[in-house]
N, C-alpha and C positions, 0 to 999 in steps of 0.2 A: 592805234589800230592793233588788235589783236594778233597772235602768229595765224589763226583757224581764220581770221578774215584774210589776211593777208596769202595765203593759201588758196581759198576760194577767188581771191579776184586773180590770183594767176591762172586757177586753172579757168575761169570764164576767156582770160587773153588765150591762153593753151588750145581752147578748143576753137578757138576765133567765133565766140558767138557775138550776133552782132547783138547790137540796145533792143531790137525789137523781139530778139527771143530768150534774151536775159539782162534787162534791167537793174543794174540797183538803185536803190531807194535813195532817195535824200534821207540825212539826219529826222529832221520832222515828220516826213513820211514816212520812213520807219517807225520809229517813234509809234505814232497812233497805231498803225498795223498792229503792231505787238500788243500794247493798250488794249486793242479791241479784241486780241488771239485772245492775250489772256484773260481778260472778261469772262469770256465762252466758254472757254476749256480747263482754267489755272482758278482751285480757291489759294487765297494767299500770296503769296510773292516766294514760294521755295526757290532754292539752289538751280533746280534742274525744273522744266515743270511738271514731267512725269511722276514726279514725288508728291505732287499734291492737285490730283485731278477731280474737277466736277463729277458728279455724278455720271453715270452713263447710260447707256450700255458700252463700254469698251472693248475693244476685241484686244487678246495677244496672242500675238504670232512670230513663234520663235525662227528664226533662220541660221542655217548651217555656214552661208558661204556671205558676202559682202550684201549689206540689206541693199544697197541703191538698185542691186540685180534684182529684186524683190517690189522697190517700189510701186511699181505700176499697175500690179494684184491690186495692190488697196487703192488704188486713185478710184471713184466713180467712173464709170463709164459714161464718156463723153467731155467728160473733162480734158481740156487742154491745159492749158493755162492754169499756175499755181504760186502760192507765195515761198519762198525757200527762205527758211531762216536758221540760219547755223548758231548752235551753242558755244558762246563763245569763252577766252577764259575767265574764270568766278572774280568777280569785280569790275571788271570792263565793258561799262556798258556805254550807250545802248545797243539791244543786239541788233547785228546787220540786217537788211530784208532784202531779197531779189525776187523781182518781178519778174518770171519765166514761164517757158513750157515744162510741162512735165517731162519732156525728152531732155530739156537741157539742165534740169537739176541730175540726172543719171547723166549725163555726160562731164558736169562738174563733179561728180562726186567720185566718179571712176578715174578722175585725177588728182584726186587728193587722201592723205591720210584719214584715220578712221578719228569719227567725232560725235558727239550725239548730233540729231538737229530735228527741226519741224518743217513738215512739208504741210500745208496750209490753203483749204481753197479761198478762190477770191470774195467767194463772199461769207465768209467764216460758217461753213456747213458741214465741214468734213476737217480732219486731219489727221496725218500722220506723222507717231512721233518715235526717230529710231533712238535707241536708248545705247549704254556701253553693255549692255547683259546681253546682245542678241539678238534682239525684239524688236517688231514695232509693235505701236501700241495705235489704235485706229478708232476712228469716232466719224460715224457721218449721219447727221442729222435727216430724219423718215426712212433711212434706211438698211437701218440697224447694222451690223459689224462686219458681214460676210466679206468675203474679199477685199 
């Protein structure tokens, strides 16, 4: 297990959220999630996968202060529920998946050091991907990049 995982599942203990508002995945259901993320959104198998994205339209949207304060801008409106997948260190795979709210990826993340990672809806329509530059970088399928 990664230190970025290991991290993440304390601050999920940290905020006491229970299974039903932040899940993590099993190995093989992670697994496919990703599989399927990156289908979508990832040509190739890069490092990171914002180095090598589909086609778009994608939006970037730089930010001054912690992106998880930001996330919620680019969620859909109406969206709850999302897949959180933290980039973990280069080599160790596979990467983790957490079945959450969108509230509790911003409460996990506001307790942990700075990382890239993907915030992912559940049925691969949209996502948000914070990078180390700054940024997210944002895709949500019919309706183009705005917030």
């Amino acid at each position: 297990m990664s230190k970025i995982e290991q991290e993440v599942d304390n601050a999920v203990r940290s905020a006491a959220l229970s299974p039903d508002v932040a899940r993590k995945c099993g190995q093989a259901e992670a697994s496919a999630i990703v599989k399927q993320a990156m289908a979508t959104f990832v040509k190739g198998d890069p490092r990171v996968w914002w180095l090598s994205l589909v086609e778009g339209p994608w939006g970037y949207y730089p930010y001054a202060t912690e992106g998880f304060a930001h996330l919620r801008e680019h969620v859909p409106a109406g969206e709850e529920r999302c897949l959180f997948i933290p980039e973990i260190d280069a080599g160790m795979e596979p990467l983790p998946v957490y079945d959450c709210s969108v509230d509790a990826v911003v409460a996990i993340l506001s307790r942990c050091f700075l990382f890239e990672y993907y915030v992912v809806g559940k049925g691969t329509d949209w996502i948000v991907i914070d990078t180390d530059h700054g940024q997210h970088i944002v895709w949500k399928r019919n309706a183009g990049v705005t917030g």
